[in-house]
C-alpha positions as CSV (number, residue, x, y, z in Angstrom):
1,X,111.4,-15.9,132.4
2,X,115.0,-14.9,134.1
3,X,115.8,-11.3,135.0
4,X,114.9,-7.7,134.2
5,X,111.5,-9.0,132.2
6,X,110.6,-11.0,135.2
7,X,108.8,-8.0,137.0
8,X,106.9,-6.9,134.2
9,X,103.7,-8.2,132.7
10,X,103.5,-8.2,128.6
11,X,106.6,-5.6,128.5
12,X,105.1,-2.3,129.8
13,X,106.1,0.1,132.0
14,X,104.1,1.7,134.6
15,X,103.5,4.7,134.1
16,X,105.3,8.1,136.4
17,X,103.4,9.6,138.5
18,X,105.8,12.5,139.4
19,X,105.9,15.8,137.8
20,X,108.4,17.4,136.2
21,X,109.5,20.5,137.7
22,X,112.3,21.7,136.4
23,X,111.0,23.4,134.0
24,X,108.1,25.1,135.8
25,X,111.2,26.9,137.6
26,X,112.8,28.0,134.7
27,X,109.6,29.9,133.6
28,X,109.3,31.0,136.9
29,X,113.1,32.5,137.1
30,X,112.5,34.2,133.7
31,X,109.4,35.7,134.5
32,X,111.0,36.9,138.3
33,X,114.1,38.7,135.9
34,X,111.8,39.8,133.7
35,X,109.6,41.8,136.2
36,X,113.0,43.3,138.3
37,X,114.0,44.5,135.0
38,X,110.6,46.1,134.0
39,X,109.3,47.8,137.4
40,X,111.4,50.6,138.0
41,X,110.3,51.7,134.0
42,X,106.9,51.9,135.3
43,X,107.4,55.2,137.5
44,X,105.6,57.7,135.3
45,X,104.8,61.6,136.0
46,X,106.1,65.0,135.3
47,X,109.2,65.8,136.8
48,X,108.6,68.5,138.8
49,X,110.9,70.1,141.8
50,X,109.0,70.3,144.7
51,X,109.9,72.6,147.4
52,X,111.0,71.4,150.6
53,X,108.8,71.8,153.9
54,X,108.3,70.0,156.9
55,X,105.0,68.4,156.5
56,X,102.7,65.4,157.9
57,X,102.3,62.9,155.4
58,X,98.3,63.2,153.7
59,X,96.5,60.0,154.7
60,X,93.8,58.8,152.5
61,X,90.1,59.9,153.7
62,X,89.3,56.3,153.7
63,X,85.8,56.5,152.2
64,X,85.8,55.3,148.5
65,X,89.7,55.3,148.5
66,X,90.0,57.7,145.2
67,X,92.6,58.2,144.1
68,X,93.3,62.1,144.3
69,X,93.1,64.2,141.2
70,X,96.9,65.9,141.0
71,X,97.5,69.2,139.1
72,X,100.8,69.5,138.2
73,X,102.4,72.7,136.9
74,X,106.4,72.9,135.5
75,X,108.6,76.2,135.9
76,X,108.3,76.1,131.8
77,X,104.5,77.1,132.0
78,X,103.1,73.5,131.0
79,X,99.9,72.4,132.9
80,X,99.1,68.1,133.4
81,X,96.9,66.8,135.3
82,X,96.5,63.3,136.6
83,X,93.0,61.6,137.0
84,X,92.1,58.7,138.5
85,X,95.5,57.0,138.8
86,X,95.7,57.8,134.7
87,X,99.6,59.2,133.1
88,X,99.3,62.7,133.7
89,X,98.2,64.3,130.6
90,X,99.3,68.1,129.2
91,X,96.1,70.3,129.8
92,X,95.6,74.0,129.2
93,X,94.5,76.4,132.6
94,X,91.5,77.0,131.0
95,X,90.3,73.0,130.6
96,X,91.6,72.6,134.3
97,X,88.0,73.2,136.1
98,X,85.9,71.6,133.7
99,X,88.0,68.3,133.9
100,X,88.1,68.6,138.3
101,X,84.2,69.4,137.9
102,X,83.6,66.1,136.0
103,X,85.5,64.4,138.2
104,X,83.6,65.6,141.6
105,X,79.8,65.1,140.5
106,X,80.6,61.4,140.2
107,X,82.8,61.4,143.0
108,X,82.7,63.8,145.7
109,X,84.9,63.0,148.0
110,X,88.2,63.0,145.5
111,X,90.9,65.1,147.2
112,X,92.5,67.7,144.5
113,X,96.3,68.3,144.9
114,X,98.7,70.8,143.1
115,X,102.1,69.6,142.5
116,X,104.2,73.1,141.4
117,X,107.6,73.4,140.4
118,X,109.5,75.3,143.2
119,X,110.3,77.9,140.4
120,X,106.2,78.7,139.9
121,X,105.4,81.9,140.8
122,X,103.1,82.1,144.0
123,X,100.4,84.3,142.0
124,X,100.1,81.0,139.7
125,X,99.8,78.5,142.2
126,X,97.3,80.7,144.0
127,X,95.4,81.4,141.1
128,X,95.2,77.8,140.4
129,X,94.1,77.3,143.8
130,X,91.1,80.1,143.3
131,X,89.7,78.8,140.1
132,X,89.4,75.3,142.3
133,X,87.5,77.1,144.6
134,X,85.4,78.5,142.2
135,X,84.8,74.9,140.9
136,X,83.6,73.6,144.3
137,X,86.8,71.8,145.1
138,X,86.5,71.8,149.2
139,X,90.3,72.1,150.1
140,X,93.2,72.0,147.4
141,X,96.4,70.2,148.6
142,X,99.9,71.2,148.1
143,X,102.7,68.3,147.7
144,X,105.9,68.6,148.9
145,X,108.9,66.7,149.1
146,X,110.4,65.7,153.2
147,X,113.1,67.8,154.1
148,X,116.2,66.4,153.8
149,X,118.2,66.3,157.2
C-alpha cells in the first residue's frame, strides 16, 4: 500500500462527528424576521381618545394577577368590553352587568376599568360607573393617557 489508502482500513471513512450548523441559523434568522415583522400587528383594541390627566400608574393587586375587565366606550355610541385578556368584543349597555357579574363570582378580585372616548358625555361614563355599582363591582377605574410635557 503507498499513499492516500495507506491510513484507511478496507476503504472507509470515519464517520463526522460535527454538526452542521449552518443551516440551524438560517431557520433561526427567518423565524427572528418573521416575528419583528408580525409583533407590532398584534396590538389589538378599540381606538379610543383618552383624555389627558396627571395620574399614578394602576399597579396590579397582586393576588391572582387578573387580568382586569376593561369597558370601553367610543364617542360614536358603541360599547366593547375586554375580558380576561380576550379582543374586545362590541356589547350592548344592557349586556354590560351581566357579563362583569359573571366575571366576579368566579373571580372576585378582577379590577373593572372604563376606557371612554374624551368626546363621551360625563352622564354616560357616570352612568356606566352606577350600573357597576349596582353589579357589586367594588371600585370602577378610569384610564387615561400621561400628559404629554
Amino acid at each position: 500500500m503507498s499513499g492516500p489508502q495507506m491510513g484507511r482500513k478496507n476503504g472507509r471513512r470515519k464517520p463526522m462527528a460535527e454538526i452542521n450548523v449552518v443551516p440551524y441559523i438560517d431557520v433561526t434568522l427567518v423565524l427572528l424576521i418573521i416575528f419583528m415583522i408580525t409583533t407590532p400587528m398584534l396590538q389589538t383594541g378599540v381606538d379610543v381618545d383618552l383624555p389627558q390627566a396627571e395620574s399614578k400608574t394602576v399597579e396590579s393587586t397582586g393576588e391572582g394577577d387578573n387580568p382586569p375587565i376593561v369597558i370601553s366606550i367610543k364617542e360614536s355610541g358603541e360599547y366593547f368590553i375586554k375580558v380576561d385578556s380576550n379582543e374586545d368584543v362590541p356589547v350592548l349597555p344592557e349586556e354590560i352587568n351581566a357579563q362583569v357579574e359573571g366575571v366576579l363570582i368566579n373571580k372576585p378580585k378582577t379590577q373593572v376599568l372604563i376606557n371612554a372616548d374624551k368626546g363621551v358625555s360625563y352622564g354616560t361614563v357616570v352612568t356606566v360607573m352606577a350600573a357597576l355599582k349596582n353589579a357589586g363591582v367594588p371600585t370602577v377605574g378610569l384610564m387615561t393617557k400621561p400628559e404629554e410635557k
